[in-house]
C-alpha positions as CSV (number, residue, x, y, z in Angstrom):
1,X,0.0,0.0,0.0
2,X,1.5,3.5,-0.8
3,X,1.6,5.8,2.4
4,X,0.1,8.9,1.6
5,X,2.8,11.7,1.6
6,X,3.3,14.6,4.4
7,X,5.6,17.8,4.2
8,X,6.7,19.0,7.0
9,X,8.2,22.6,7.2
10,X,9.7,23.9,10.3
11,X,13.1,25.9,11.0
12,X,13.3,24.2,14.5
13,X,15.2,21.2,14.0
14,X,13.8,18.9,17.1
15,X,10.3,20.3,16.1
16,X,10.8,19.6,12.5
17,X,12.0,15.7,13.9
18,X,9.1,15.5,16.6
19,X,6.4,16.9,14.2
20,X,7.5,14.4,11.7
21,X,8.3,11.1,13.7
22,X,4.5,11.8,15.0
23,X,3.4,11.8,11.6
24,X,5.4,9.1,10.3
25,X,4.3,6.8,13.2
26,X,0.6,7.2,12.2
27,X,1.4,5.8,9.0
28,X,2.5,8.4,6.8
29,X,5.7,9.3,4.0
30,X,7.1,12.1,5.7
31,X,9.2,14.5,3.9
32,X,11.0,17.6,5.4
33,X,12.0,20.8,4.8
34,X,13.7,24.0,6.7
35,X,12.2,27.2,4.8
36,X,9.6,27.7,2.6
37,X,12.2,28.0,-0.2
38,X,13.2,24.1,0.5
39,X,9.4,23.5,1.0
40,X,8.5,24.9,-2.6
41,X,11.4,23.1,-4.0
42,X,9.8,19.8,-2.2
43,X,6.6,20.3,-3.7
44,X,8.0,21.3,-7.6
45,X,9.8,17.7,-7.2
46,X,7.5,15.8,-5.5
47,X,4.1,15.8,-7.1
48,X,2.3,13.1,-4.6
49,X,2.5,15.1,-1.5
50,X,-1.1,15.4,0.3
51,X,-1.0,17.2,3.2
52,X,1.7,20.3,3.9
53,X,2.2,20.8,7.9
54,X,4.3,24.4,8.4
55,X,5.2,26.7,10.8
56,X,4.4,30.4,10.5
57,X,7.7,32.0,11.3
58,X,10.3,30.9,9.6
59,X,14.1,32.7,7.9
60,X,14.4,33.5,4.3
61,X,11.5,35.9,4.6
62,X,8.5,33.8,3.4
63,X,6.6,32.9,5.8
64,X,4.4,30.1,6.9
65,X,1.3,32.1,5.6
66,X,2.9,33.4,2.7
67,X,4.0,29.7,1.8
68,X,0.1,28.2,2.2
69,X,-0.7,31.6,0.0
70,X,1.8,29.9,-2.2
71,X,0.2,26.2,-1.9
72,X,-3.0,27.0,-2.6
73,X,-2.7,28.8,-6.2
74,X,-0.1,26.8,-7.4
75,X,-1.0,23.0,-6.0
76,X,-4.7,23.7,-4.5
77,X,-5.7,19.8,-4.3
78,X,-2.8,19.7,-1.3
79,X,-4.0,20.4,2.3
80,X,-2.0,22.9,4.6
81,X,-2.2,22.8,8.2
82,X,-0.3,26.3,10.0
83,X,0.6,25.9,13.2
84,X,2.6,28.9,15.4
85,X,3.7,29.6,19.2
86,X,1.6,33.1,18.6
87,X,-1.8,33.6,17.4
88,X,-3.3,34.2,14.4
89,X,-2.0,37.5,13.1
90,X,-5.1,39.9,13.0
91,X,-4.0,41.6,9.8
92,X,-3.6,38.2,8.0
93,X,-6.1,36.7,6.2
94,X,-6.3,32.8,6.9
95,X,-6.3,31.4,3.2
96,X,-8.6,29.2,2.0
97,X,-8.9,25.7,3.3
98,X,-6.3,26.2,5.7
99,X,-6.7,24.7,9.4
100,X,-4.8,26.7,12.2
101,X,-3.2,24.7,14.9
102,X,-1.8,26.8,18.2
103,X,1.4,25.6,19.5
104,X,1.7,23.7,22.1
105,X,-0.5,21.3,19.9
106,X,-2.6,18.2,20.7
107,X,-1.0,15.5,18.8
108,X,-4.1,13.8,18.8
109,X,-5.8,16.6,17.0
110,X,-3.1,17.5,14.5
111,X,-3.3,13.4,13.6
112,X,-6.5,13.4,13.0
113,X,-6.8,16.2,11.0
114,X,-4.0,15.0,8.9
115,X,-6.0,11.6,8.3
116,X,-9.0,13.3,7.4
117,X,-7.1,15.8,5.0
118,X,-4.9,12.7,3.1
119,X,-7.9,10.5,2.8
């Protein structure tokens, strides 16, 4: 059976290897990235990826908003879950389709929203 196929993008290396081990142990490809540059770069390779998980703030100067902005005009069957240590930002729009997980997340939550998004 082919594992559906997760990015995750986070600058934070032992989040970026937490996030993903957790995602990989529920039966998931995961794939990783540092920046949304290496995250774009992913996705023009890689054209089964399901489900992108990102951070908001991240270097290089895209952001984890600007980066689902990104994901949903040029790939918008792929799902996109945001998480951040800060809220929302008021002046942001959340794009379309987008779910918004605070940090510290539930792991249970963030699972099963990735299992609904990659089925």
């Amino acid at each position: 059976m082919i594992k559906p196929v997760v990015l995750v993008v986070e600058d934070e290396p032992l989040i970026r290897l937490f996030a993903s081990d957790m995602i990989e142990e529920a039966g998931f490809e995961v794939l990783q990235a540092s920046n949304a540059t290496a995250a774009i770069a992913t996705m023009e390779d890689r054209r089964d990826i399901r489900v992108v998980f990102t951070d908001v703030d991240m270097p290089g100067g895209i952001s984890g908003i600007k980066l689902a902005e990104c994901i949903r005009a040029r790939w918008p069957d792929v799902q996109i879950i945001v998480t951040s240590g800060r809220p929302w930002p008021a002046e942001e729009p959340i794009p379309t389709n987008v779910v918004f997980f605070p940090k510290p997340y539930r792991q249970d939550r963030v699972l099963d929203t990735v299992k609904r998004m990659a089925a």
